[in-house]
N, C-alpha and C positions, 0 to 999 in steps of 0.2 A: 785891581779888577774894575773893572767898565757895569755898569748895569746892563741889563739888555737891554732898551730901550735904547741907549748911546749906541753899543753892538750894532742895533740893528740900522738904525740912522748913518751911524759910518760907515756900515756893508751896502745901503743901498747908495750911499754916496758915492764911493770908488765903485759900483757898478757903472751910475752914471757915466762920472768922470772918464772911465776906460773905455763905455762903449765911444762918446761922442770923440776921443782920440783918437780910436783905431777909425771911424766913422769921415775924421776931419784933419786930421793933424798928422799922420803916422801914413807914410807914401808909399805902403807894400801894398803891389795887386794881388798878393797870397791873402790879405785882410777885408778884400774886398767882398768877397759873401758869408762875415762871419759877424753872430749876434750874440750880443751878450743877454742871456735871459735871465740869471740871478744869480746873487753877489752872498755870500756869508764871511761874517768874521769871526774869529776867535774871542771869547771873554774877553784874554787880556789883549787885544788889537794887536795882535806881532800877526797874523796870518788871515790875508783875502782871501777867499778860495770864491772864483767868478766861473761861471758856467756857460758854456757857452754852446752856441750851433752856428751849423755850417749848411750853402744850400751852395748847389748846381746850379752854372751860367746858364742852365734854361732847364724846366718842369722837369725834362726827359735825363738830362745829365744828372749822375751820379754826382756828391760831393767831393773833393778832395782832399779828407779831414786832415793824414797826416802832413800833410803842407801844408794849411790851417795850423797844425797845434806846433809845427817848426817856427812859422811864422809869431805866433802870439810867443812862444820862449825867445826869440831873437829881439823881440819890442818891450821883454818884460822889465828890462833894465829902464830905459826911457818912461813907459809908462807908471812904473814906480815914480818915476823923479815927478811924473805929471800929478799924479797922487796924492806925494805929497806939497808939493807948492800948492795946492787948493783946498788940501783939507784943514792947514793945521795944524795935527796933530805933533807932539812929543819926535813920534819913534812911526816912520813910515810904514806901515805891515808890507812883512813878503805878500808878492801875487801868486798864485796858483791857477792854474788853468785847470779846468775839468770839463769834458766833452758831456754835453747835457744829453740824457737818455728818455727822456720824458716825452721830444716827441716819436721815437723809433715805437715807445712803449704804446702812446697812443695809435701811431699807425696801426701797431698787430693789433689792438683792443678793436677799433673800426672793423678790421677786417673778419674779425673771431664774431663782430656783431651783425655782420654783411652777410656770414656763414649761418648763424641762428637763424636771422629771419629768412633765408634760402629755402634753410630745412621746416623751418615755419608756415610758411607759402607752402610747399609738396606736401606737407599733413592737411592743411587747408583743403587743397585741392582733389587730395584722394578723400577727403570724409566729407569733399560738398555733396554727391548723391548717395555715400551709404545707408543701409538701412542698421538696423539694430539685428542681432544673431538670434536673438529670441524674443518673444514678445512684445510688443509695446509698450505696456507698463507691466513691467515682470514682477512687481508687487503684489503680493496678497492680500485679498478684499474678505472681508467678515461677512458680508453678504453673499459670497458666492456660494454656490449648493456644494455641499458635501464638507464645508468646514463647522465644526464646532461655533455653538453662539458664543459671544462673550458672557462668563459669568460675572455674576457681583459679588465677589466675595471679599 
């Protein structure tokens, strides 16, 4: 078993390594809008698992993840052999691919926060001239006529 410290070093390594393959070296236009955003390995270094996203040829276009994630299984033979010629290591770890959710999650988070201050703004806005339902300061004063003094007891 590996420390974590090595773990983590070799997981962010073969992140490296794979993105700048698929990025430079690996000649599929299926790879071409796909990032790698983070790498983990197993204790014992038998298993990558790299994370990855995918974006649309322009703002408006949807992604085309399952031909993305065909693509990175068809390169995963190669990019292993890439792997390991540069790490080193013993025993190459399998890759794994896993479609990173972190920014779908962030999207609805923005948007759930877009909705707050919406509803934010319209309380604002109906309570900028309200007045109050009763009195001004609906607080009881010990000087006012008809209430008992304070005693000192």
């Amino acid at each position: 078993m590996a420390g974590k410290g090595r773990a983590g070093r070799l997981g962010k390594r073969i992140g490296e390594i794979v993105a700048t393959a698929i990025e430079h070296e690996i000649k599929d236009p299926r790879l071409e809008f796909i990032t790698i955003t983070d790498s983990r390995i197993t204790a014992d270094l038998r298993v990558a698992t790299l994370y990855y996203t995918v974006r649309g040829r322009t703002l408006d276009e949807e992604p085309d993840i399952a031909d993305a994630g065909e693509a990175l299984a068809n390169a995963r033979g190669r990019l292993r052999t890439m792997v390991g010629k540069q790490t080193g290591v013993k025993f190459t770890p399998e890759l794994t691919f896993r479609l990173d959710s972190v920014p779908d999650a962030a999207r609805q988070m923005e948007e759930l926060l877009a909705k707050a201050r919406a509803q934010d703004e319209e309380v604002r806005r109906v309570a900028e001239g309200a007045r109050p339902a009763g009195d001004e300061d609906p607080y009881r004063k010990d000087d006012e006529v008809g209430l008992p003094e304070d005693d000192d007891r």
